[in-house]
KEFI-913024 format. One line per 8 residues: their letters; for each residue x, y, z of N, C-alpha, C. Coordinates in steps of 0.1 Angstrom, whole numbers, plus 5000, padded with zeros to 4 digits. Each point is the difference from the previous one (the first is absolute). Layout:
BEGIN
a	X:Y:Z:X:Y:Z:X:Y:Z ~ ...
This chain:
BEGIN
xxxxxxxx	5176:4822:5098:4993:5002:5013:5010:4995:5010 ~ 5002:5007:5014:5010:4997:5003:4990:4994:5019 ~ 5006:4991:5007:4990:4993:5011:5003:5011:5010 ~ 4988:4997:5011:5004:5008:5011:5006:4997:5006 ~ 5006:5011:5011:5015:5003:5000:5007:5001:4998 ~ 5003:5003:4989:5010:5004:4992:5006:5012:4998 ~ 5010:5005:5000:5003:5008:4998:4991:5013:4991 ~ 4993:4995:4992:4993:5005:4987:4985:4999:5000
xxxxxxxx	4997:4996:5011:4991:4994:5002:4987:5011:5010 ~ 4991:4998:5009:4989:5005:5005:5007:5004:5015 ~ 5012:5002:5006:5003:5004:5014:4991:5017:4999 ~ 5002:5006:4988:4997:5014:5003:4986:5002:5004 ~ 4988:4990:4999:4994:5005:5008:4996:4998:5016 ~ 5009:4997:5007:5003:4999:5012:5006:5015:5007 ~ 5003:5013:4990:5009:5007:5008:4989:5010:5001 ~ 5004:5012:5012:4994:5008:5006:5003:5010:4994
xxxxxxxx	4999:5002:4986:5000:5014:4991:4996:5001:4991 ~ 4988:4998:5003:4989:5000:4996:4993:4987:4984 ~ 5004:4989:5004:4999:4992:4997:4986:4995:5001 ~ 4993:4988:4995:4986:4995:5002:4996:4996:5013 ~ 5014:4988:5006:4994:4998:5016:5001:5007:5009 ~ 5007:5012:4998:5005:5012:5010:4986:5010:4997 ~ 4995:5001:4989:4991:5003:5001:4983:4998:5002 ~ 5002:4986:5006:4989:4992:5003:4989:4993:4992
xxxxxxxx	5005:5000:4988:4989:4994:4987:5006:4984:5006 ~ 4987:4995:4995:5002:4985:5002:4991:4993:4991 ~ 5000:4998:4994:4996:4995:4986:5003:4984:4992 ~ 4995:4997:4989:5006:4990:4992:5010:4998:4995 ~ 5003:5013:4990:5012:5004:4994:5014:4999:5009 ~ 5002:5005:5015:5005:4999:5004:5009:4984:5005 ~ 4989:4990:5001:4998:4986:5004:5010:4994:4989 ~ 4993:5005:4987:5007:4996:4986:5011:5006:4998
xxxxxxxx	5005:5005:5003:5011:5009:4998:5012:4991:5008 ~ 4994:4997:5014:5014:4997:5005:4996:4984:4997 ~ 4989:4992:4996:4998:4985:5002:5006:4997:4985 ~ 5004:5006:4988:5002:4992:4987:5011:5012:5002 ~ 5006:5012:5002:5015:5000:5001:5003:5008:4990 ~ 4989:5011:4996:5000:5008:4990:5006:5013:5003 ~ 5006:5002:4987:5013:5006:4998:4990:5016:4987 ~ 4992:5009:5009:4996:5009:4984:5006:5003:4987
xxxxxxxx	4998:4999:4989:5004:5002:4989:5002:5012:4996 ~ 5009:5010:4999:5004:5009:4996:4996:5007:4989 ~ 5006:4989:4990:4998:5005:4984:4981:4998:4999 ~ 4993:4993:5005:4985:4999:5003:4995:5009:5000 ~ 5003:5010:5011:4994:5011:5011:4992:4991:5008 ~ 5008:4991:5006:4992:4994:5013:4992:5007:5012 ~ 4993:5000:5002:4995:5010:5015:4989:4999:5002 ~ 5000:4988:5015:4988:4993:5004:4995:5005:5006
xxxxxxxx	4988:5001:5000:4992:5001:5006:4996:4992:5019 ~ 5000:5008:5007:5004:4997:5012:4988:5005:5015 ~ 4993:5009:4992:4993:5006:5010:4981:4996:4998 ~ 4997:4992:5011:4986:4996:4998:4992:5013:4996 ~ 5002:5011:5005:4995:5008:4997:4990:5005:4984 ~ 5013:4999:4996:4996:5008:4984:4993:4992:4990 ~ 4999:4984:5008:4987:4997:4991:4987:5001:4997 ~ 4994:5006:5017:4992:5011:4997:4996:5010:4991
xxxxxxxx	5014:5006:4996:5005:5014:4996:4992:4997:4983 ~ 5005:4985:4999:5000:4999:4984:4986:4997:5000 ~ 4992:4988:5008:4990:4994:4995:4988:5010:5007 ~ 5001:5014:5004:4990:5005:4999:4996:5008:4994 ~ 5010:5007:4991:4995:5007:4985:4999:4991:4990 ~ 5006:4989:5001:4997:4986:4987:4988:4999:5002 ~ 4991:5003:5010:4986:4990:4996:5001:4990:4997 ~ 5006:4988:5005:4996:4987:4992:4987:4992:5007
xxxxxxxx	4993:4994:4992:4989:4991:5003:5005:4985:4995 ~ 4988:4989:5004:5007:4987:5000:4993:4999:4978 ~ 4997:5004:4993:4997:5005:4991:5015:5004:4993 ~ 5008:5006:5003:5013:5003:4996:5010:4993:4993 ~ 5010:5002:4995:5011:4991:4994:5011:5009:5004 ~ 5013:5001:5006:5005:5009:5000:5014:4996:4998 ~ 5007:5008:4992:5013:5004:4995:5012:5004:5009 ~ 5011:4991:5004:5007:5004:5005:5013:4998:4996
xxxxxxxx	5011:5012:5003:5015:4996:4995:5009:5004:5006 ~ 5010:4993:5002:5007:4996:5013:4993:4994:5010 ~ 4998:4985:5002:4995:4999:5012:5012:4996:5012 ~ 5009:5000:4994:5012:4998:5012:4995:4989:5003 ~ 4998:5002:5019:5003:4992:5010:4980:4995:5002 ~ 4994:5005:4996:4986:4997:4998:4988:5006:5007 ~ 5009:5009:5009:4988:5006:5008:4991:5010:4994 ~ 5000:5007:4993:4993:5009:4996:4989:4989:4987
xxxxxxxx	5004:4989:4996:4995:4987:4988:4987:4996:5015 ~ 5012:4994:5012:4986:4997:5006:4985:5010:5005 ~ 5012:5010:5002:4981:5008:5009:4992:5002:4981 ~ 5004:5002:4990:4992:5003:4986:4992:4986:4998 ~ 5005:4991:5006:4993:4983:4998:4988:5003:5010 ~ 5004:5006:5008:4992:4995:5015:4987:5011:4994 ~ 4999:5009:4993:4984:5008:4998:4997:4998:4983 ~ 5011:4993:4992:4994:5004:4985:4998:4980:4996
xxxxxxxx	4994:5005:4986:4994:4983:4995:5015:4993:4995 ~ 5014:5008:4997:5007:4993:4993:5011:5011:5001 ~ 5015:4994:5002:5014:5010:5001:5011:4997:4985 ~ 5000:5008:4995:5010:4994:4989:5010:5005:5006 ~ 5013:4997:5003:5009:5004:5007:5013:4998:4990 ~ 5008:5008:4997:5012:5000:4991:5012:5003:5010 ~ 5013:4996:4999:5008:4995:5007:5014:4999:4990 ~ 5008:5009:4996:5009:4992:4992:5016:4996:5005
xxxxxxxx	5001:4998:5018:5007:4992:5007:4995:4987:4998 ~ 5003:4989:4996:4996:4992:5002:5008:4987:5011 ~ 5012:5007:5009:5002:4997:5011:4993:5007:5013 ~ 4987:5003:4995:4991:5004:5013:4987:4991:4998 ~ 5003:4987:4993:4992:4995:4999:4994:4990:5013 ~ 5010:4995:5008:5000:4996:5011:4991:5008:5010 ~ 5002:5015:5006:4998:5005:5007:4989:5004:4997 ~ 4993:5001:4985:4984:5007:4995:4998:4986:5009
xxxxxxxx	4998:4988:4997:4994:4992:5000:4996:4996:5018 ~ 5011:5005:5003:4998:4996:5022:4991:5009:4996 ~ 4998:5013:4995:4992:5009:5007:4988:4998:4995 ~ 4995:4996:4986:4989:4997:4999:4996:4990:4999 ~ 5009:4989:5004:4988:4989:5004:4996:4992:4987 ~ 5004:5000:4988:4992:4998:4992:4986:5000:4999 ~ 4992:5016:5001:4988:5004:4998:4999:5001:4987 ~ 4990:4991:4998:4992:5000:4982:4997:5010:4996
xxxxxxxx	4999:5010:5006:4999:5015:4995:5008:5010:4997 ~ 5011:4992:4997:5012:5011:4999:5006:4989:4985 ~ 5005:5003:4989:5005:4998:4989:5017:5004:5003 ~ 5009:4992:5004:5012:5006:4999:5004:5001:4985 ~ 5011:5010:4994:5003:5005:4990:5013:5007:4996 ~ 5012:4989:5006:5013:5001:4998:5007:5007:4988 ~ 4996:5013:4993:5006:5003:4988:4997:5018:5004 ~ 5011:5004:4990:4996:5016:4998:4987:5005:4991
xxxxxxxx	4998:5007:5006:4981:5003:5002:5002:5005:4988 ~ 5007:5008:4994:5007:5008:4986:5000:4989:4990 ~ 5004:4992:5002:5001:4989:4990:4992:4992:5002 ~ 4988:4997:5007:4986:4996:4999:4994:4999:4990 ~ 4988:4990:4994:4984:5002:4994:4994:5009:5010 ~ 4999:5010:5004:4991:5004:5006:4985:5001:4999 ~ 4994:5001:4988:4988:4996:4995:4994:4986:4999 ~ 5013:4992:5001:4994:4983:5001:4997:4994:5017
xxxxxxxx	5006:5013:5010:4994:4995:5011:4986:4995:5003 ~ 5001:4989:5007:4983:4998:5003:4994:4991:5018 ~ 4999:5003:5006:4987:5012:4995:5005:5016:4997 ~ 4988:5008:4993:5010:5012:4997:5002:5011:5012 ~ 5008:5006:5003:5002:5006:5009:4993:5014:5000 ~ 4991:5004:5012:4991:5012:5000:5008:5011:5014 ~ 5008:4994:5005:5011:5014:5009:5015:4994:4998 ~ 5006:5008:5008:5021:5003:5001:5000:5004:5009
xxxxxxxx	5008:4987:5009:5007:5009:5012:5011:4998:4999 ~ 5007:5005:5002:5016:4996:5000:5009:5012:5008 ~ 5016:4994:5003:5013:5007:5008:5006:4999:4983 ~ 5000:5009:4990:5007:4999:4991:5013:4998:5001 ~ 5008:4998:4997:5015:5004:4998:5002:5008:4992 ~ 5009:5012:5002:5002:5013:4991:5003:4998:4986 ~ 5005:4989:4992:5005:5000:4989:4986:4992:4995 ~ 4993:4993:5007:4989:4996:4994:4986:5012:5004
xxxxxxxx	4999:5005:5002:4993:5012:5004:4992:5005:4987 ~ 5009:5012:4998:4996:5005:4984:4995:4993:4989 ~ 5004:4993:4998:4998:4991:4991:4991:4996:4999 ~ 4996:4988:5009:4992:4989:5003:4984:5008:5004 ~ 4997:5011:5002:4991:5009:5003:4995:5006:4987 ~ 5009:5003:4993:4998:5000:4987:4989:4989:4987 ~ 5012:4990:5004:4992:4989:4993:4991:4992:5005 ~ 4996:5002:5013:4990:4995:5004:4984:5010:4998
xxxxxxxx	5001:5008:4996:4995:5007:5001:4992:5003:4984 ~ 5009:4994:4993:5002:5001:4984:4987:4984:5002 ~ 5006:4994:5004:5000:4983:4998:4986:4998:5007 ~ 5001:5002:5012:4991:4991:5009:4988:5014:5000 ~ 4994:5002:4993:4985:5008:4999:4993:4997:5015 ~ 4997:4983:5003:4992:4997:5013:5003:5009:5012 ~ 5012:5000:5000:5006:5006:5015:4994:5014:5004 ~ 4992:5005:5007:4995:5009:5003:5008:5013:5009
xxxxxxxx	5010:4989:5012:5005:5007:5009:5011:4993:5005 ~ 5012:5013:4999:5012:4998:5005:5007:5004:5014 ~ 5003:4988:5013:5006:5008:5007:5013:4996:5003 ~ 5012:5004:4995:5012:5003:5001:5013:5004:5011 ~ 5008:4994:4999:5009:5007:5008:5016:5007:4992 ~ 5000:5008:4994:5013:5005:4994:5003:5007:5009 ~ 5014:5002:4989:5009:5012:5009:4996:5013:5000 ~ 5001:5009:5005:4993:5013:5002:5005:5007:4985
xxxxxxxx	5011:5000:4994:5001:5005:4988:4996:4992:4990 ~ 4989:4991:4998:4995:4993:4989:4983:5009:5004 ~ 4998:4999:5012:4986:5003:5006:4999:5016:4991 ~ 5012:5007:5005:4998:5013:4997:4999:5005:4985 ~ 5008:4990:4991:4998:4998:4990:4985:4998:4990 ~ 4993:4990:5008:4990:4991:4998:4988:5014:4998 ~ 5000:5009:5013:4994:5008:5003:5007:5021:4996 ~ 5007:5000:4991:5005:5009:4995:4995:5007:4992
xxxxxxxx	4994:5015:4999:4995:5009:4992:5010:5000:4989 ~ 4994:5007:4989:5004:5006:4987:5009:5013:5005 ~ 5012:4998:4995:5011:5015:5002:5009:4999:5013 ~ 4995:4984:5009:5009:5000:5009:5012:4991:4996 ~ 5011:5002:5007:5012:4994:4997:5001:4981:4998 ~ 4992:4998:5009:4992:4977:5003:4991:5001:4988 ~ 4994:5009:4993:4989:4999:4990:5007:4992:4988 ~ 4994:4983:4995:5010:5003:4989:4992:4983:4997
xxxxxxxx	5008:4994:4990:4991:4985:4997:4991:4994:5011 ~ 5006:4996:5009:4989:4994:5013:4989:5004:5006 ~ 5007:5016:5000:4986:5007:5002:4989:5002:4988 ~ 5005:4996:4989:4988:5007:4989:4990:4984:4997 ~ 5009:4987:5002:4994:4989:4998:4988:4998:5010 ~ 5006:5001:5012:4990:4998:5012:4991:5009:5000 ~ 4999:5012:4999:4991:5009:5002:4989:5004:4988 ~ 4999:4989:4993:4995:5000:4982:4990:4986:5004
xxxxxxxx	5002:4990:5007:4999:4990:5008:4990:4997:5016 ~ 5007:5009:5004:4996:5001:5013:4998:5009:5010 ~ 4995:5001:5012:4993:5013:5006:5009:4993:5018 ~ 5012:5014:4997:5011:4997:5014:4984:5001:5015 ~ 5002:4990:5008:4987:5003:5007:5007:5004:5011 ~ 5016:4997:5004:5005:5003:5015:5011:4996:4998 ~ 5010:5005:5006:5016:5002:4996:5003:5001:5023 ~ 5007:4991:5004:4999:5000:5013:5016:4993:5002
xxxxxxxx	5002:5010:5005:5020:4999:5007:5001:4987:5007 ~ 5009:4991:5000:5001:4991:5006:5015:4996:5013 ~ 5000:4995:5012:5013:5001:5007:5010:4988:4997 ~ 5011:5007:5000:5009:4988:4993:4999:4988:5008 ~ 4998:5001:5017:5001:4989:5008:4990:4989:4999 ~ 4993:5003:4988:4989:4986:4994:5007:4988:4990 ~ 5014:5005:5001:5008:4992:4987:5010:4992:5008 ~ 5004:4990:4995:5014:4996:5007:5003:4994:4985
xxxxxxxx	5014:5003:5000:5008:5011:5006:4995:5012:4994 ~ 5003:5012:5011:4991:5012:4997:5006:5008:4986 ~ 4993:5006:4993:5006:5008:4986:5010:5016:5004 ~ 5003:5000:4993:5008:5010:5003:4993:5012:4989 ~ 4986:4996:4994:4993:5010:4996:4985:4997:5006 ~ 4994:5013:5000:4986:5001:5003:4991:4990:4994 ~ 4989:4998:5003:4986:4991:4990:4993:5007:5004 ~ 4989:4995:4993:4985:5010:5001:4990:4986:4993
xxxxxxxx	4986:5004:5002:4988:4990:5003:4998:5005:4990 ~ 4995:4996:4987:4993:5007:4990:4988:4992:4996 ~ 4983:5009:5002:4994:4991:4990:4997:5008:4988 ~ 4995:4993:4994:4994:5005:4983:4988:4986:4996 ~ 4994:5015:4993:4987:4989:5000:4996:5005:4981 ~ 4999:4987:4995:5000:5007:4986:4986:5006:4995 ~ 5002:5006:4990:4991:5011:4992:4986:4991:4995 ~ 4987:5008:5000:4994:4988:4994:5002:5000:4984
xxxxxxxx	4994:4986:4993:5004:5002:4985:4999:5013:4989 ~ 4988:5008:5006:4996:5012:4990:5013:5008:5005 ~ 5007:5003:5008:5009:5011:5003:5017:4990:4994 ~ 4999:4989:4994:5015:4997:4998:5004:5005:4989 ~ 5016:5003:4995:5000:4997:4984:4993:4992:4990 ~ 4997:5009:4992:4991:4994:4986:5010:4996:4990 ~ 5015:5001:5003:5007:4998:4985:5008:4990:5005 ~ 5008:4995:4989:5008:4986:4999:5012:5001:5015
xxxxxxxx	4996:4988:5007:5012:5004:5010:5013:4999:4998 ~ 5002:4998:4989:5014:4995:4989:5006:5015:4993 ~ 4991:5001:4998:4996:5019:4996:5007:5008:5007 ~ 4992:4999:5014:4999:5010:5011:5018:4999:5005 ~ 5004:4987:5005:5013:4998:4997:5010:5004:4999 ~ 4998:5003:4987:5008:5004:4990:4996:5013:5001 ~ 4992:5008:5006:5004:5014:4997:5002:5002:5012 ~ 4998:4997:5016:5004:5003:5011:5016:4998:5002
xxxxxxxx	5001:4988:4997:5021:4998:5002:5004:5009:4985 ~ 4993:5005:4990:5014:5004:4993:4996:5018:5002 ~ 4991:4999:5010:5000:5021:5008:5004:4996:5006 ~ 5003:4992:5013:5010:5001:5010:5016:4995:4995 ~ 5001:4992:4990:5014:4992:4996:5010:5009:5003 ~ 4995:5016:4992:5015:5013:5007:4997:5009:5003 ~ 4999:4998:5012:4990:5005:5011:5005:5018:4999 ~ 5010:5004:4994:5014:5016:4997:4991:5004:4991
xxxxxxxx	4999:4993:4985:4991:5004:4992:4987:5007:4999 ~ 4998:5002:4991:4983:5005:4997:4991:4991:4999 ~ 4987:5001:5000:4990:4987:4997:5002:4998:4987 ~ 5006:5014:4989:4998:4996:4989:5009:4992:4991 ~ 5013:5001:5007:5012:4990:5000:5000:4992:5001 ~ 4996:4996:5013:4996:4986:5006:4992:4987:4994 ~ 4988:5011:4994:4992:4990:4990:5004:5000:4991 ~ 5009:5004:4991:5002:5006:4990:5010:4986:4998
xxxxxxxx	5013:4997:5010:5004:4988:5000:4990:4987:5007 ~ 4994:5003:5007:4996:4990:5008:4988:4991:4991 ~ 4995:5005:4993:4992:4998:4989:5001:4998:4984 ~ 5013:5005:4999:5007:5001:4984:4989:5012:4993 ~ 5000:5011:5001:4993:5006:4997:5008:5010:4995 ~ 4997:5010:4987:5011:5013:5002:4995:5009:5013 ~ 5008:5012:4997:5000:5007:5010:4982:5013:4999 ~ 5003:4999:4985:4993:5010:4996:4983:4990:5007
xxxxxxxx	4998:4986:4994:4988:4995:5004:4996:4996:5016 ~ 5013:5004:5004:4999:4998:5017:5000:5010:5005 ~ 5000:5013:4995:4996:5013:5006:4982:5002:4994 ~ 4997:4994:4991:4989:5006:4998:4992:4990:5003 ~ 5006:4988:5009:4989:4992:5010:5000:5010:5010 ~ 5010:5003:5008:5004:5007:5011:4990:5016:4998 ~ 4995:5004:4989:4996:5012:5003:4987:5000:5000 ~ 4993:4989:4992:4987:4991:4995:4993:4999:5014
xxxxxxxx	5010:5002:5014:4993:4995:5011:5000:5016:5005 ~ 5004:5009:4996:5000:5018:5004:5010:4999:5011 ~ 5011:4991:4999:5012:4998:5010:5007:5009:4991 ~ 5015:5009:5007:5011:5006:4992:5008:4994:4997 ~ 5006:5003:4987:5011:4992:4995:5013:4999:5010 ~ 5002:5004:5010:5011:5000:5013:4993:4993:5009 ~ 4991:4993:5002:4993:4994:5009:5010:4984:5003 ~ 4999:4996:5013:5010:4988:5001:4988:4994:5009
xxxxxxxx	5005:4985:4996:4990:4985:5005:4991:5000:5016 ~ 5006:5009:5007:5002:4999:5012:4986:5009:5005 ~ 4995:5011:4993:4990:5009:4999:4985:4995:4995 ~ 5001:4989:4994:4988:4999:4994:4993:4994:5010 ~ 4988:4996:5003:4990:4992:5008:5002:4984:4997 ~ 4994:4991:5000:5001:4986:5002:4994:5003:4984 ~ 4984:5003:5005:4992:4998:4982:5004:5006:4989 ~ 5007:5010:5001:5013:5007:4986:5004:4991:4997
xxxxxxxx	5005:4985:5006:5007:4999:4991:4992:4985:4993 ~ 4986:5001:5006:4991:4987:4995:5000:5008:4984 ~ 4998:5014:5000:4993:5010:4990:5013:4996:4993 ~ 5011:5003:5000:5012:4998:4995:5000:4989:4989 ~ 4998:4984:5009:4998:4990:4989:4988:4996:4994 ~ 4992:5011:5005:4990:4994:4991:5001:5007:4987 ~ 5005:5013:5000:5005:5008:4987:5012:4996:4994 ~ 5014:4992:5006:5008:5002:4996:4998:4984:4987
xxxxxxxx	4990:4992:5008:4999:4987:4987:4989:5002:4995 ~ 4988:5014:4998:4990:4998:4992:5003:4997:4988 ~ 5011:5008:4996:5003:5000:4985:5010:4994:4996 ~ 5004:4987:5006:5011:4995:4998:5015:5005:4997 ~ 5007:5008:5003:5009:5009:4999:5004:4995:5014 ~ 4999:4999:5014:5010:4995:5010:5001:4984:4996 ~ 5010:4997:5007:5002:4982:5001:5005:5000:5011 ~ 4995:4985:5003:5004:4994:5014:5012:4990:4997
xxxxxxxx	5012:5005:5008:5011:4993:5002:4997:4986:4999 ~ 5010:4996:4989:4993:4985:4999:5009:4989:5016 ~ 5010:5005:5004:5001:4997:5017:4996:5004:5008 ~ 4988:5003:5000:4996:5011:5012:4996:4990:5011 ~ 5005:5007:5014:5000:4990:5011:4999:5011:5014 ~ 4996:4998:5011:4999:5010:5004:5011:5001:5010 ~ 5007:5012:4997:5014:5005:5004:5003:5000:5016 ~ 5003:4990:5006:4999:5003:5013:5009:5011:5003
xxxx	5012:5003:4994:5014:5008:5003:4991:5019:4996 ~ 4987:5000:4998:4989:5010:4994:4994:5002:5013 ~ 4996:4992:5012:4990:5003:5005:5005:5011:5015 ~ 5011:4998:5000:5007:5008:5011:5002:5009:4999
C-alpha cells in the first residue's frame, strides 16, 4: 500500500479526464481512498465502487428485508457492506485484502451487523456460515465470478436471490443460449440453478480506477426445488466439464474421455437421448445434460474422476 501522495498513490483522482472528482461523485470510497493512501490491486481486479448512485441499482432488485442475511464478496472499501447493513438483519462480508482492513472498519463503524471475513470466499465453509445467508450482493471480481456463482449455488440452497456486478462477458455467458458461441459450462450450471431475472449494462465511471472492460448488473433468482437437478451433483459434474473439456470434439468423444467410457458406450448414451452421433456439447439444452447423468451412472458404467474439481480454466 503505498500513502498519499505519492507518486503511486490517489493524485489521479483529482484530474479533469474524467476521473471521480472531475466528475462530481462525492462519496465514502473516495474519503477512503485518499485518507489510508490506497494504492488498487491489480492482480485483485480492484474497482471501487465510487458512485452513490448504484446502490440503489443493486438494493432494488435485491429485495432485502430486515428478515434477511446477506452475502457479500468483495467488500473493498465498505460502501456497498454499509448500505446492505443499513436494510437487512445481518452482512457476511468476505474480503480477501486484508490490508483493507483499516479502511472497512472507518467506514463501518464497527456495526454488529456486518461479520467481516478476511479469506477467499472459494476457500470458505460456506455451509458453516451462520446466520445462514438468504441473498448476494456483490462487485465480483472477474476471476472470482464464474466460479464462486457456481458454488454458491451448489452449496448455499437458502440464498434465493442474486444481485451481482460482473463483467459484461461473464454476464453474457451466465445468460447464453444453446448453439451460441458464450454457451458453455457457466452457462449450463447457472441456468439448471437459476432463472437470469435482468442482465443491465453498467458505466465504467462507477469504478475507480475505471476498467478498461464493460460490467453489467445481473440478477438471478434460483429455481424452486421441484424444477432443480434430481441427480448427484458430483455426477452432473462430471458430465458437464468432460462435454465441454474439448470443446473441437464431439459429445461422444468428450464423454467418451471425460468419463472413461468407450466410445462405442458413449455414443449409445449420446443417441439414448435421439441426439446424433456428430452432435457437439454446445447444442444441447441445460436439462440434456441433467438426462445425460442421470443415464450415464444408472448402470454404473460412467465414473467420476476420482480428482474431480471444478475446472475454472473450463468456464470461459
Amino acid at each position: 500500500m503505498t500513502h498519499a501522495g505519492s507518486p503511486h498513490g490517489t493524485e489521479g483522482l483529482n484530474r479533469a479526464d474524467g476521473s471521480p472528482s472531475a466528475s462530481g461523485l462525492r462519496q465514502v470510497s473516495l474519503a477512503r481512498l485518499r485518507e489510508f493512501g490506497i494504492t488498487p490491486k491489480r492482480d485483485l481486479g480492484q474497482n471501487f465502487l465510487i458512485d452513490d448512485n448504484i446502490l440503489g441499482v443493486i438494493l432494488g432488485p435485491l429485495e432485502c428485508g430486515p428478515e434477511d442475511i446477506v452475502l457479500e464478496v468483495g467488500a473493498g472499501l465498505g460502501v456497498l457492506t454499509g448500505a446492505l447493513a443499513g436494510v437487512a438483519g445481518h452482512v457476511h462480508a468476505f474480503e480477501v485484502d486484508k490490508s483493507l482492513a483499516a479502511p472497512l472498519a472507518a467506514t463501518l463503524r464497527g456495526d454488529p451487523k456486518v461479520g467481516l471475513h478476511f479469506q477467499d470466499v472459494l476457500k470458505a465453509p460456506l455451509e458453516q456460515l451462520d446466520p445462514v445467508p438468504t441473498l448476494c450482493a456483490s462487485n465480483l471480481p472477474y476471476s472470482v465470478a464464474g466460479p464462486f456463482i457456481i458454488e454458491s449455488l451448489l452449496r448455499l440452497p437458502s440464498v434465493r436471490r442474486y444481485c451481482v456486478m460482473v463483467q459484461r462477458e461473464v454476464a453474457e455467458r451466465l445468460a447464453a443460449a444453446p448453439g451460441s458461441k458464450t454457451y458453455g459450462v457457466l452457462s449450463v450450471w447457472v441456468q439448471l440453478y437459476a432463472r437470469i431475472v435482468r442482465v443491465r449494462p453498467l458505466s465504467r465511471s462507477i469504478f475507480y480506477p475505471q476498467p478498461h472492460v464493460d460490467s453489467s448488473l445481473v440478477v438471478l433468482e434460483r429455481l424452486p426445488a421441484e424444477r432443480l437437478p434430481s441427480c448427484h451433483p458430483a455426477q452432473l459434474r462430471a458430465v458437464i466439464q468432460g462435454a465441454f473439456g474439448q470443446r473441437r470434439k464431439t459429445l461422444v468423444n468428450a464423454l467418451s474421455a471425460g468419463l472413461e467410457l468407450t466410445r462405442e458406450q458413449a455414443l449409445a448414451l449420446v443417441t439414448s437421448l435421439g441426439l446424433p452421433a456428430n452432435v457437439r456439447a454446445e447444442r444441447l439444452a441445460p436439462g440434456q445434460f441433467v438426462a445425460l447423468a442421470e443415464r450415464a451412472f444408472a448402470g454404473g458404467a460412467a465414473a467420476i474422476p476420482a480428482n474431480l474439481k471444478l475446472r475454472v480454466d473450463r468456464l470461459f
